[in-house]
C-alpha positions in Angstrom: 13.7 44.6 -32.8 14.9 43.3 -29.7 12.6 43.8 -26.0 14.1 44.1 -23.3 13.3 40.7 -21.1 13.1 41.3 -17.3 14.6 37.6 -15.7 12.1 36.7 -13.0 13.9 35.6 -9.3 14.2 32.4 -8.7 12.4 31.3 -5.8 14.0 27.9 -4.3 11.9 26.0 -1.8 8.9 28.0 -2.2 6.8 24.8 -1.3 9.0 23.3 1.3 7.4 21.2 3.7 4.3 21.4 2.2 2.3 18.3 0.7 0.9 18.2 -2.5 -1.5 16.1 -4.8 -1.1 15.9 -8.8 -3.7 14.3 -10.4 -3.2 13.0 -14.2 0.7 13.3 -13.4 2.0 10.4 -15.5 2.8 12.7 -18.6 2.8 16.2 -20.0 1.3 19.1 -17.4 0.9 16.7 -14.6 4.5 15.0 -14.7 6.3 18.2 -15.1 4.1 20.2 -12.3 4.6 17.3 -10.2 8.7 17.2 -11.3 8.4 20.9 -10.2 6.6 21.0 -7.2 9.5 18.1 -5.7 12.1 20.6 -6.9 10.7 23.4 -4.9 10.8 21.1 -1.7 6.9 19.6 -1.6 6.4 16.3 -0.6 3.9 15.3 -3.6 1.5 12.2 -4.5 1.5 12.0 -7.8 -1.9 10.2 -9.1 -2.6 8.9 -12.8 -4.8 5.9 -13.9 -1.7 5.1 -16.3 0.2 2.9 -13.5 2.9 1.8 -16.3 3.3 5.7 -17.5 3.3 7.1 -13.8 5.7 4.2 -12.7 8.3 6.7 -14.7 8.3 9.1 -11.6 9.1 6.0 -8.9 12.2 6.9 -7.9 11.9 11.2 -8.1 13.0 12.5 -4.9 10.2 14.1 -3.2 7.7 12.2 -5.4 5.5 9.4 -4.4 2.8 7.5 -6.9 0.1 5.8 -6.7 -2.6 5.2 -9.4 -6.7 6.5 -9.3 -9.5 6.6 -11.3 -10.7 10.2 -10.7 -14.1 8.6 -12.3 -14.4 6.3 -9.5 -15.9 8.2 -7.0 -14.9 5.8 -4.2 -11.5 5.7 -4.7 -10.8 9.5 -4.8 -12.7 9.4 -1.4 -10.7 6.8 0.2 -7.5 8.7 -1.3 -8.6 11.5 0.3 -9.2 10.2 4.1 -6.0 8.1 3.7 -4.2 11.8 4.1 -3.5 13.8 7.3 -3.3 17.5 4.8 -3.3 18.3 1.4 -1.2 21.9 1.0 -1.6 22.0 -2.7 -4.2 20.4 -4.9 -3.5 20.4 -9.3 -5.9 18.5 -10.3 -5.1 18.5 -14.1 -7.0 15.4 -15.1 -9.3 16.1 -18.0 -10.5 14.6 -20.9 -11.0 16.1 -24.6 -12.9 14.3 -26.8 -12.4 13.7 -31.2 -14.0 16.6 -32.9 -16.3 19.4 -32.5 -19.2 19.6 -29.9 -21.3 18.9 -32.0 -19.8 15.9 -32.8 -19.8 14.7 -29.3 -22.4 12.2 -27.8 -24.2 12.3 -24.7 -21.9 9.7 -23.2 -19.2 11.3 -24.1 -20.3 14.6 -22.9 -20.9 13.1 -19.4 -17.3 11.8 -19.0 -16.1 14.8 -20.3 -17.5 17.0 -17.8 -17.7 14.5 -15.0 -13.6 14.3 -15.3 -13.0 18.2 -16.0 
């Protein structure tokens, strides 16, 4: 049976002029909302604690890098106040650990929900 698919509008420069921050943007979700966001005009700062994996966006028109620790408390501070705005925030870092819950230790419970 064939449905009948409605094409959405393409919207170009939707985020034009605007600046945005990606967090975990060296692979996967990140990189491609990241490769996106440039593509619809955003000035973005793509962040990753993966500096060699993240280095693969260097060169992306519209997209600047620079790695962080969103662990290190500090550093997403001085991030932070190093920028006049932020427009758009995706902060997709997260962290899923091996197994079930209740397979999970306290240590690796903190992390988990400190990064998510």
């Amino acid at each position: 049976m064939d449905f009948p698919v409605k094409k959405a509008k393409v919207l170009e420069g939707r985020l034009a002029g605007k600046f945005a921050l990606v967090t975990a943007a060296a692979q996967g979700i990140g990189a491609a909302t990241a490769r996106k966001f440039a593509a619809e005009g955003a000035i973005v700062l793509a962040t990753d604690i993966n500096g060699e994996k993240l280095s693969e966006l260097n060169g992306v028109e519209g997209i600047q890098t620079t790695v962080l620790d969103v662990t290190d408390s500090r550093a997403v501070i001085n991030l932070v106040e190093s920028l006049d705005t932020v427009d758009v925030l995706f902060n997709c870092a997260g962290f899923v650990h091996d197994g079930t819950i209740l397979d999970c230790s306290e240590k690796i419970w903190d992390f988990s929900w400190n990064i998510n």
